[in-house]
N, C-alpha and C positions, 0 to 999 in steps of 0.2 A: 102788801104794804108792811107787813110784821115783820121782817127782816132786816128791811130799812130804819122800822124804828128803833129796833136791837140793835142793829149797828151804829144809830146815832146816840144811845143811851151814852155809852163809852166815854169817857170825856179824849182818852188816849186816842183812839180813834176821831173824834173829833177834830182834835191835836193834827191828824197826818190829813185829813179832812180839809182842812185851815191853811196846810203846808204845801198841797194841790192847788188849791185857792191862788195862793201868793203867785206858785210857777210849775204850772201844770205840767209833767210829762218827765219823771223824776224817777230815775233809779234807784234800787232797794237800798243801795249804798250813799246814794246820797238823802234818800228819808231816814235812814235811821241816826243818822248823826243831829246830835241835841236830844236822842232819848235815853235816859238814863234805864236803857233795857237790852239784851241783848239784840242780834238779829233776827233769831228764830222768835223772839217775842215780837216786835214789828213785823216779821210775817204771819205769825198766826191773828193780827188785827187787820192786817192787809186781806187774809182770805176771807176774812169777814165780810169786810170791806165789797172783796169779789162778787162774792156769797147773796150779797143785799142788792149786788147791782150799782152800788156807790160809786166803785175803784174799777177801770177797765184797764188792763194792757193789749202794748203791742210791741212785736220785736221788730230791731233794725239791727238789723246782722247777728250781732254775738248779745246786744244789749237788751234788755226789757223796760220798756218805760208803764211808767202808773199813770192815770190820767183820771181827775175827777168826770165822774159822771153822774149832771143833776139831775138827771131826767128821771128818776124816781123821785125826786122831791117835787115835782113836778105835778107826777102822777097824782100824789100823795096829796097835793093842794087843790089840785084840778078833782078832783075823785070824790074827796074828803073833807078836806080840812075848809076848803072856800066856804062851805053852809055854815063851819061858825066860828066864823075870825073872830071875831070877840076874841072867845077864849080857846083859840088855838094857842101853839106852843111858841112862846117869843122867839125860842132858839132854833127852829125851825124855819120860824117865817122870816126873823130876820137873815139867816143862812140864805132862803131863797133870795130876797133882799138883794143882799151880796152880790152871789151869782146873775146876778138878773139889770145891776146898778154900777158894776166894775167889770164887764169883762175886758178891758182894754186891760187889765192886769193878769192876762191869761193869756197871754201871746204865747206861743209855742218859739223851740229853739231851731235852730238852722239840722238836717239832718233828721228830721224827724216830725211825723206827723202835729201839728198846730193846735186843734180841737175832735177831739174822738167823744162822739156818745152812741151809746147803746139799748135798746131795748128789746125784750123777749115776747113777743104776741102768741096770740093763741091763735094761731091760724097757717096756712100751708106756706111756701116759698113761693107758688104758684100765685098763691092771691095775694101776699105782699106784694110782687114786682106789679101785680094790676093794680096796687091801690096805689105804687107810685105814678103810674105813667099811663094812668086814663081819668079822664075826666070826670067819669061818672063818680069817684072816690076823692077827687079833692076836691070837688065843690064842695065835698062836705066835712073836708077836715084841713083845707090849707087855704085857710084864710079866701073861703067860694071864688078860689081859683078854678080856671081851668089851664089842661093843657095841651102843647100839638107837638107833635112830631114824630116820625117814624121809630124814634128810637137807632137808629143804623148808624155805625158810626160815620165820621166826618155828617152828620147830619144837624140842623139847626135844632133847637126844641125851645119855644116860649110858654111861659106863664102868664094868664092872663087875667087881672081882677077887674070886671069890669068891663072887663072887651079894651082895656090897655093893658102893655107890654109891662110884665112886672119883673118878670127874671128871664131873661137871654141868655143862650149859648151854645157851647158843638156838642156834640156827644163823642166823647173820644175813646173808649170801651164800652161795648156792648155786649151781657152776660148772660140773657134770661134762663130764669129766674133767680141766675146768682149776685151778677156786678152791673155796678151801673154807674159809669165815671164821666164827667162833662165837667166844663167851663160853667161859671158862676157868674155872670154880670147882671149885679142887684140894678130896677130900675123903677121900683113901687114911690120915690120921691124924690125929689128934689137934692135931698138930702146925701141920698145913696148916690145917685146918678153920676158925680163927676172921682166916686172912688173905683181904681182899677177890680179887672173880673179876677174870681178866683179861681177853686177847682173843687167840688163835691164828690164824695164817692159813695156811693150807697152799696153795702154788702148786706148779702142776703145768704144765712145757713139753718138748713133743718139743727134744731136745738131738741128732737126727742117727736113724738107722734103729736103730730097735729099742733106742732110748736117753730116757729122761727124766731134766730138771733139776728137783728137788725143793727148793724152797723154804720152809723155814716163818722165819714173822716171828711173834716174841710180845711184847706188849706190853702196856704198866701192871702190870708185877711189879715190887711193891714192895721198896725195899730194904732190906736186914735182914730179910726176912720169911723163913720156912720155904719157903715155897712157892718162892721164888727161888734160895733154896739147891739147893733137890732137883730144880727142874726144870732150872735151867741150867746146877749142877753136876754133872753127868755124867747126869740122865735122857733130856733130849733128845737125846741124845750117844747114848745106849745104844740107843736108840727106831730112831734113824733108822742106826744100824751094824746092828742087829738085821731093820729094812724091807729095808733093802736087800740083806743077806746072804740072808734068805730068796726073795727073789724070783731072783737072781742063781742061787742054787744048789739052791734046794728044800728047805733043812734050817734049822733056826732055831740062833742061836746056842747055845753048850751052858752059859752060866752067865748070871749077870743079873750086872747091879755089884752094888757094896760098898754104896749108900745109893742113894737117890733114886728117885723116879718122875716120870714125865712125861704 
């Protein structure tokens, strides 16, 4: 968590933080314009940025995009800061806030990934793909789902809360223990049901001994839709605070959020 806080001390930082916010997935050339700094200054707050786990990129061809990533604020609420909102930090909690009450203003652009978040667990690539994709692991971290499916691609796989159908779809890449790409059709409410499916990618990379980098990329969530609300305002957020807490310590988190599923 010290990192993140470093990194949010910053106001500048903050600044490029804010400017992710508006229109996530943004070129070093197009963040540095409106700071009255060079570029190699924007970059050395951007690797900060990296650094804390805040800013994640990815390339598409020749290009790099930045992408906010909350899920260390996340961490940091869910971990920390929830025992005592009182006097937690406004500018913290209202940032989560944000993230968590506007993603319909986080639409990705044509040409490149949509919503990219990241986290780093203390555990093998072996046992990430098993806590994605057996049951015994998300009853206790994704909202006491469970789940079925062989995993094979062209293969079905559901989510289920409850013993009903909460997320549908194929498996269209199958990577163990690296890739794991499917179809997304949200179906936990009413609400979601009549928005089209999307597409999930979960990657999985050794990050050093006894450490994996988690990646999920989701894309074609439509904006304005429910489904984009709940899953990029705080479900995926919760999803992957909850993966990782479990594995890290053995114990699933002890409340769900306020809304959302993922």
């Amino acid at each position: 968590m010290e990192p993140a806080f470093r990194a949010l001390a910053d106001p500048t930082r903050r600044q490029i933080l804010d400017r992710l916010f508006e229109r996530d997935g943004q070129t070093l050339a197009e963040l540095e314009r409106g700071f009255s700094m060079t570029r190699f200054g924007v970059m050395k707050h951007l690797r900060v940025l990296e650094a804390a786990g805040l800013v994640v990129t990815r390339k598409v061809g020749r290009e790099k995009f930045h992408y906010l990533n909350p899920v260390p604020i996340r961490e940091i609420h869910d971990r920390w800061t929830s025992k005592f909102a009182a006097g937690a930090s406004a500018a913290l909690l209202g940032l989560r806030s944000r993230l968590e009450t506007e993603p319909e203003r986080r639409t990705g652009m044509d040409g490149k990934p949509s919503h990219v978040f990241v986290v780093f667990i203390r555990a093998t690539p072996d046992r990430v793909w098993e806590a994605i994709t057996t049951s015994d692991f998300t009853l206790r971290y994704y909202y006491s789902s469970t789940v079925e499916s062989d995993w094979a691609v062209g293969s079905p796989y559901v989510y289920k809360i409850q013993g009903q159908p909460a997320i549908v779809g194929e498996v269209l890449e199958a990577d163990p223990p690296r890739k794991l790409v499917s179809t997304f059709d949200a179906r936990w409410d009413e609400e979601v049901a009549p928005d089209p499916p999307s597409q999930i990618t979960w990657e999985i990379e050794s990050a050093g001994e006894g450490v994996s980098k988690l990646t999920v990329v989701h894309e074609g969530l439509v904006a304005g839709t429910a489904t984009l609300h709940q899953v990029v305002g705080g479900g995926m957020m919760f999803v992957l605070s909850g993966l990782k807490t479990l594995l890290e310590t053995g114990e699933p988190l002890t409340r769900e959020p306020e809304h959302a599923n993922a």
